[in-house]
C-alpha positions as CSV (number, residue, x, y, z in Angstrom):
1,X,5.2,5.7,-10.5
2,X,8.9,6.0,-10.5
3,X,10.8,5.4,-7.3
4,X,14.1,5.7,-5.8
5,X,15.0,4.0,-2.5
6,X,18.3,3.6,-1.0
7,X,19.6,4.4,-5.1
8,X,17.8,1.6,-6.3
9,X,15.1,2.8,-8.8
10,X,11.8,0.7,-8.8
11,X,8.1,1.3,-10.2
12,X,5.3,1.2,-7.3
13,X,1.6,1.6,-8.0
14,X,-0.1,3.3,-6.0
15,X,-4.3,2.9,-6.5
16,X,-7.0,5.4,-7.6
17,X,-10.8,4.7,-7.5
18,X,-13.2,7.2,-8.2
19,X,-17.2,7.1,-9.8
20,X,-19.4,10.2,-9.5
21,X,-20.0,10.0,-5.9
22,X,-16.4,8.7,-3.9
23,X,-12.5,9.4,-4.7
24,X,-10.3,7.1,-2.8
25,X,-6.5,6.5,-2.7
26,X,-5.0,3.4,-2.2
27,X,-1.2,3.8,-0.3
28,X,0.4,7.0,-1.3
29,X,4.2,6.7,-2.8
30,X,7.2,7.6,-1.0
31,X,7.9,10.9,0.9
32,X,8.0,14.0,-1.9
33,X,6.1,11.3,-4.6
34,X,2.3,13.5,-3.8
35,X,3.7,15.5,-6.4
36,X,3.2,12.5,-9.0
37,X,0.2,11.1,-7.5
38,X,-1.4,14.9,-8.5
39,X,-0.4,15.2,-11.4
40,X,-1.9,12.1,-12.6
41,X,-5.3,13.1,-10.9
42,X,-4.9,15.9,-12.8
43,X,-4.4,14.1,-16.6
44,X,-7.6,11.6,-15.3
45,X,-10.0,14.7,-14.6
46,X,-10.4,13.6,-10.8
47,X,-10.2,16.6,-8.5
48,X,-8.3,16.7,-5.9
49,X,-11.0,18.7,-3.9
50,X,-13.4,15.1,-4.3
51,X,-10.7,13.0,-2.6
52,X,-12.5,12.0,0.4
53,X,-10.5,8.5,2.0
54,X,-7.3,7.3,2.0
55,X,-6.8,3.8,2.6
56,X,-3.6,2.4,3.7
57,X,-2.7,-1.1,2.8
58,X,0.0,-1.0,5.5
59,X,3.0,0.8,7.4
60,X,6.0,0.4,5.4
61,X,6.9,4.3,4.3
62,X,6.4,3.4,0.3
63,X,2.9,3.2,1.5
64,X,2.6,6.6,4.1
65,X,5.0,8.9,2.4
66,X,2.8,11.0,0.9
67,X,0.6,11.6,3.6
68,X,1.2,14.2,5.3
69,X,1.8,16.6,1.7
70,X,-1.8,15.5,1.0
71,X,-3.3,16.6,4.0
72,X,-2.0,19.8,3.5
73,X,-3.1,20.4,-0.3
74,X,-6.3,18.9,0.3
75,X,-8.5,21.7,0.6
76,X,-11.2,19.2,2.4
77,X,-11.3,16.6,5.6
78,X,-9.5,13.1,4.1
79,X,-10.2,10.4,6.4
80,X,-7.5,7.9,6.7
81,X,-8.1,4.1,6.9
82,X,-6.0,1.4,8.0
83,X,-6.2,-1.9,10.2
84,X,-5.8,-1.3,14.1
85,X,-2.5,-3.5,14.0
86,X,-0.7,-0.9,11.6
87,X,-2.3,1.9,13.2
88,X,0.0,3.1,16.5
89,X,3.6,3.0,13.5
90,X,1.3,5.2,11.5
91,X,0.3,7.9,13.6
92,X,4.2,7.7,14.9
93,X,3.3,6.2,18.7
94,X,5.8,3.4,17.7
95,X,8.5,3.3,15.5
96,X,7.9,1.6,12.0
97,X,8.3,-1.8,12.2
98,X,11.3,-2.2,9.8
99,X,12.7,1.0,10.5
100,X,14.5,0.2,13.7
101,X,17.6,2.1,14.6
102,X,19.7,-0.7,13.9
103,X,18.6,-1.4,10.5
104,X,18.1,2.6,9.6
105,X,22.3,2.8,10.6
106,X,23.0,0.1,8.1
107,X,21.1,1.2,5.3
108,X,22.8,4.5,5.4
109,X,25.8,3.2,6.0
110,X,25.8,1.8,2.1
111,X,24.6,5.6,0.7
112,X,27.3,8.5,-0.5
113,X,27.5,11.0,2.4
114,X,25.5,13.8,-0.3
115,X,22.2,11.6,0.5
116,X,22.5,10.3,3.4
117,X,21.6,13.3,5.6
118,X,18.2,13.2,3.4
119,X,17.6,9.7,4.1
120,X,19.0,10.0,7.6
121,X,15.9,12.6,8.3
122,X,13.3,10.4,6.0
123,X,14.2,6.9,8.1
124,X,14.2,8.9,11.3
125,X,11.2,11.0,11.2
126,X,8.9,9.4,8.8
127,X,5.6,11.1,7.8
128,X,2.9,10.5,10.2
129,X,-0.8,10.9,10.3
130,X,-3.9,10.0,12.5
131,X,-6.1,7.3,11.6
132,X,-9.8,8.2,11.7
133,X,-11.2,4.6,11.3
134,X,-9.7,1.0,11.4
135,X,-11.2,-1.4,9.0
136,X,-11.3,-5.3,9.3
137,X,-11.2,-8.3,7.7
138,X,-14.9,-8.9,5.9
139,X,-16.1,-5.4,6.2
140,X,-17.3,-3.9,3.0
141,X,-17.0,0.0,2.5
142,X,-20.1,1.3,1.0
143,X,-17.7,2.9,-1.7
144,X,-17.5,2.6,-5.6
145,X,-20.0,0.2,-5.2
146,X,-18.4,-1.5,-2.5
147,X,-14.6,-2.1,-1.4
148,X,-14.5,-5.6,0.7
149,X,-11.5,-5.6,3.1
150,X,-9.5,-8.9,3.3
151,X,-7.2,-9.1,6.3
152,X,-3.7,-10.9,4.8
153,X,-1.1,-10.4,7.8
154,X,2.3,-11.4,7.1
155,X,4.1,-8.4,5.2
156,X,3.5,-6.4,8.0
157,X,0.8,-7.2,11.1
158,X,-1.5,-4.8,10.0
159,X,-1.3,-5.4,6.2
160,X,-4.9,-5.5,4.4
161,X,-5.9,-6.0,0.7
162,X,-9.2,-4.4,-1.0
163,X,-11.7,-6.0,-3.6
164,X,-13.2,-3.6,-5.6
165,X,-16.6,-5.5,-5.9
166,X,-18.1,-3.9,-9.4
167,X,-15.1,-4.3,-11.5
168,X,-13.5,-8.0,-9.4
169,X,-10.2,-6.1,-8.9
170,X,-8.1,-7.2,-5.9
171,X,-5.8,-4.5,-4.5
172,X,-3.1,-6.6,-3.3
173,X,-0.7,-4.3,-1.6
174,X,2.4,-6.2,-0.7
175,X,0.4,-9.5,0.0
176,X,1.9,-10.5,-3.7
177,X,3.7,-9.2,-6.5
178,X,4.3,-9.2,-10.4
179,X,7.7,-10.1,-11.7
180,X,8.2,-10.9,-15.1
181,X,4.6,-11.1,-15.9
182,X,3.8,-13.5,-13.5
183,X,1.7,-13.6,-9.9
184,X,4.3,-14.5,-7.3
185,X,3.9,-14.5,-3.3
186,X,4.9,-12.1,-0.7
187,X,8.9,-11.2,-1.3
188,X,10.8,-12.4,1.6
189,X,13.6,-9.8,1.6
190,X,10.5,-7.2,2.9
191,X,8.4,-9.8,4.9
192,X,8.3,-9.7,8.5
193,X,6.3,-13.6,8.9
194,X,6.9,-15.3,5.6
195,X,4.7,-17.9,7.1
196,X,1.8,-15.8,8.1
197,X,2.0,-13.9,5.0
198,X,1.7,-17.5,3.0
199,X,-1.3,-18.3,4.5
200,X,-2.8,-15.6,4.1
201,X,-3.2,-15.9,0.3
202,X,-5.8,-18.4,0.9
203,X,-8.2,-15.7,1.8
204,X,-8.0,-14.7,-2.2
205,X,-9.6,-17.9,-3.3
206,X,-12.7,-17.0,-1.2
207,X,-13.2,-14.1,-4.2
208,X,-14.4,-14.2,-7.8
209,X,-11.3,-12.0,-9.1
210,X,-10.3,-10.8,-12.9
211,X,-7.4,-8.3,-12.4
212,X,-4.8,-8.5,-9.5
213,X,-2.9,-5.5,-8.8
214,X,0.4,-5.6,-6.5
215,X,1.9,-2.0,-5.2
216,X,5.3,-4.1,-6.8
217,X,4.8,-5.1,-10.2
218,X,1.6,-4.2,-11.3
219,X,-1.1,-5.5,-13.3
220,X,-1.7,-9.4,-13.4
221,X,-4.9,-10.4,-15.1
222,X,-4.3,-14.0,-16.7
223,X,-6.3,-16.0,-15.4
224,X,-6.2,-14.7,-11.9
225,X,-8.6,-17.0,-10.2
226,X,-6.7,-20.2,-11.0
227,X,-3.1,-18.6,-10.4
228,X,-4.4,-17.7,-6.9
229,X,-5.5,-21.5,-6.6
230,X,-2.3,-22.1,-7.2
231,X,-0.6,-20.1,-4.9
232,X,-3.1,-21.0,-2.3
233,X,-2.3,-24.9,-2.6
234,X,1.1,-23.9,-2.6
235,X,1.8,-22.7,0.8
């Protein structure tokens, strides 16, 4: 899915599982991006009136900005999932973590005065939502035939992963990503603890995983067991 932030135009993936029983989002795209998320729902045959959770990988506002638009075109109760340490920046009891006041002025500061009012109101008064249930590390949602959580802090304090047990998929969030084809680390530039994050790829190893998918990047399926191994003895 296409996005723009701060001009720069990047491709973020935000995650769909569904079987006969259970639809569940994973993150959900930037403010005004529910749009998008819809309309491919719509092209896979998922209805929107079976989503049922939405699980949120973490705080940053590529991850919440859809949020609040899908609560209120949801024609159903969606129950929101995140860690407890993310949870007071997403219901909006504290300011997100890397949107501080300081750091909001000098982003806009670098934006044409047409878009800065809209980013001025996006930065300042992010979509917000209440969390109806915390999940930690090691608990398995009984979901698509299961959903284990693995707690990787780091990117932010509250930043999880998923591993969607049938089909040996990790959801990475922004534990990892993809560039150039190939499984990297946590990107420093949007870390908080580069050495917290690090660590916590070792939790990976302790999975039997085919298919990696990073909210930054993408797919990454070669061989994902050893590059994880790698990464792991890297740190």
């Amino acid at each position: 899915m296409n996005m723009d932030f701060m001009g720069r135009q990047m491709v973020i993936h935000p995650t769909l599982i569904w079987d006969n029983d259970a639809v569940i989002l994973v993150d959900t795209g930037m403010p005004g991006q529910w749009p998008q998320i819809r309309e491919a729902m719509d092209k896979l045959g998922v209805p929107l009136g079976k989503l049922g959770e939405v699980i949120l990988t973490h705080q940053d506002i590529d991850h919440i900005g859809g949020l609040s638009d899908i609560l209120k075109a949801s024609g159903r109760k969606i129950e929101i999932l995140a860690h407890e340490a993310d949870r007071p920046y997403i219901e909006g009891a504290k300011p997100l973590i890397k949107m501080s006041p300081e750091r909001v002025a000098k982003m806009l500061e670098t934006l044409p005065e047409e878009r800065r009012k809209h980013a001025e109101a996006m930065f300042t008064q992010p979509p917000k939502a209440s969390v109806d249930r915390t999940i930690a590390d090691g608990e398995t949602l009984p979901l698509c035939g299961g959903i284990t959580v693995i707690f990787t802090p780091g990117h932010t304090p509250g930043h999880v992963s998923l591993y969607v047990n049938k089909s040996k998929t990790l959801i990475a969030g922004d534990a990892m990503v993809v560039a150039d084809g190939q499984l990297l680390g946590p990107n420093p530039q949007a870390t908080l603890d580069m050495e917290t994050a690090t660590k916590s790829l070792k939790q990976f190893t302790q999975y039997d995983i085919e298919t990696v998918l990073c909210y930054h990047g993408g797919i990454y399926s070669d061989n994902a067991n050893q590059r994880l191994e790698e990464l792991a003895r890297s740190q």
